[in-house]
Kinemage of the C-alpha trace (Angstrom):
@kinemage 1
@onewidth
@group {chain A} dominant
@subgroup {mainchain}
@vectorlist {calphas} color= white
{ca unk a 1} P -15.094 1.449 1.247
{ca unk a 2} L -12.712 4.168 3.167
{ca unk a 3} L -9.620 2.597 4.429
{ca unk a 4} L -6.536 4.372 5.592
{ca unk a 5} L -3.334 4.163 4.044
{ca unk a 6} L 0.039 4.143 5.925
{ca unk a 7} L 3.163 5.083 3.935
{ca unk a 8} L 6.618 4.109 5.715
{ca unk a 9} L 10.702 5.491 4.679
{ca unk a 10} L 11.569 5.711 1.579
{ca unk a 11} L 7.892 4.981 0.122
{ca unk a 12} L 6.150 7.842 2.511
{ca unk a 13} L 9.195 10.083 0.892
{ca unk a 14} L 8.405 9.403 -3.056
{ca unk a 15} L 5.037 9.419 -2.340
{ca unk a 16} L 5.129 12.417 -0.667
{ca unk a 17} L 2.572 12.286 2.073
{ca unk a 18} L 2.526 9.586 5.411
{ca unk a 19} L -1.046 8.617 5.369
{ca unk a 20} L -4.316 8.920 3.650
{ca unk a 21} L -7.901 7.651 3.954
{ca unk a 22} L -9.540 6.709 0.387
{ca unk a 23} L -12.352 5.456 -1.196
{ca unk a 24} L -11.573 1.740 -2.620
{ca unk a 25} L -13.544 1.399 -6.024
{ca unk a 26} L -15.375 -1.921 -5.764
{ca unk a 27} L -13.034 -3.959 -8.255
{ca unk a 28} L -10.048 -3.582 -5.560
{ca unk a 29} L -10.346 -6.752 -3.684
{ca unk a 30} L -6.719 -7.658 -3.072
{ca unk a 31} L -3.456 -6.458 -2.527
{ca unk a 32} L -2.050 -6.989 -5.327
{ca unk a 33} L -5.002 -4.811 -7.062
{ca unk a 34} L -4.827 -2.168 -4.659
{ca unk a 35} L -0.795 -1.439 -5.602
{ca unk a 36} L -1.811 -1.968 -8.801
{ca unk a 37} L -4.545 1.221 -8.436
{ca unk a 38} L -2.302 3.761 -6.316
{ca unk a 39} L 1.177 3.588 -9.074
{ca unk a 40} L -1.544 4.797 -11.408
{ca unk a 41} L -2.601 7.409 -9.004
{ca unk a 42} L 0.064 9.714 -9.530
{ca unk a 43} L 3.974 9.729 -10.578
{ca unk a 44} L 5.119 9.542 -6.789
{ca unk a 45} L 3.559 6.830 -6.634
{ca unk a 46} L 3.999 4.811 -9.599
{ca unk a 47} L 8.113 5.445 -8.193
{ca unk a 48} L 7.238 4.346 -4.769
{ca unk a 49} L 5.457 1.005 -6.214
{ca unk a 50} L 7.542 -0.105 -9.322
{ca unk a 51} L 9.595 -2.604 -7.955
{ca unk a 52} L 7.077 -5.117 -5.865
{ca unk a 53} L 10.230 -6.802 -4.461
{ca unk a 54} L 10.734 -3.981 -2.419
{ca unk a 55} L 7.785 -3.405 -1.127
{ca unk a 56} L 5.699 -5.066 2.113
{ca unk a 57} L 2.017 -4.317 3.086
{ca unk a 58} L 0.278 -5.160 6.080
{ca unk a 59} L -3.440 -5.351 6.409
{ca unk a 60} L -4.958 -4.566 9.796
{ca unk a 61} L -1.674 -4.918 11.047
{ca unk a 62} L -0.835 -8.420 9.925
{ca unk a 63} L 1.815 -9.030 7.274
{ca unk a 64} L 0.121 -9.585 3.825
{ca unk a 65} L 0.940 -11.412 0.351
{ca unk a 66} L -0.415 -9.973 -3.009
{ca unk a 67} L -3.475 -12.613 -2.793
{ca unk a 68} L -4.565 -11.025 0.809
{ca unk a 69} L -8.136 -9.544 0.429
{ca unk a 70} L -8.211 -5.855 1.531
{ca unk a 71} L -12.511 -5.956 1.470
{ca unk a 72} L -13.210 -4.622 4.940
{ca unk a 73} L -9.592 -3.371 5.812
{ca unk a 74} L -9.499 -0.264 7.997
{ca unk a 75} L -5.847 0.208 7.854
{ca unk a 76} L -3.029 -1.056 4.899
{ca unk a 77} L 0.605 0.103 5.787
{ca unk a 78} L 2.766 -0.531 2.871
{ca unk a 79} L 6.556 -0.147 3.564
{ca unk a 80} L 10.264 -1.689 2.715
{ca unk a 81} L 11.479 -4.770 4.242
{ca unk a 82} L 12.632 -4.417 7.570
{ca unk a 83} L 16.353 -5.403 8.268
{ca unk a 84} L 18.118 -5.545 11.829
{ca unk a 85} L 21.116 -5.977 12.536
């Protein structure tokens, strides 16, 4: 499954790039799977995903949890919390 990943501040900056469309190997069915799979991708972004805390993902544009399924996801952003102020 191709899906396209958005990178957002500080994450797009570790892991060096602001998007990319990849193949999903078939045992990535949720969230917390698929941050699991990219911080082994490469040292950028094993930084970028080490602290879950820090990190949000939507999927299809709709704010996700670690248990949200990504099987037929076109788009997962994954960014820092948003603050205002």
């Amino acid at each position: 499954m191709m899906v396209e990943l958005l990178y957002f501040a500080w994450v797009r900056e570790q892991i060096g790039v602001d998007a990319e469309t990849v193949a999903l190997p078939a045992n990535i069915t949720s969230v917390a799977a698929l941050l699991d799979w990219l911080a082994s991708r490469s040292p950028g972004h094993a930084a970028a995903l080490a602290n879950r805390s820090r990190i949000r993902v939507a999927v299809d544009q709709a704010f996700a949890t670690p248990d949200t399924p990504v099987a037929g996801a076109r788009e997962i952003a994954i960014f820092p919390p948003v603050t205002g102020g």
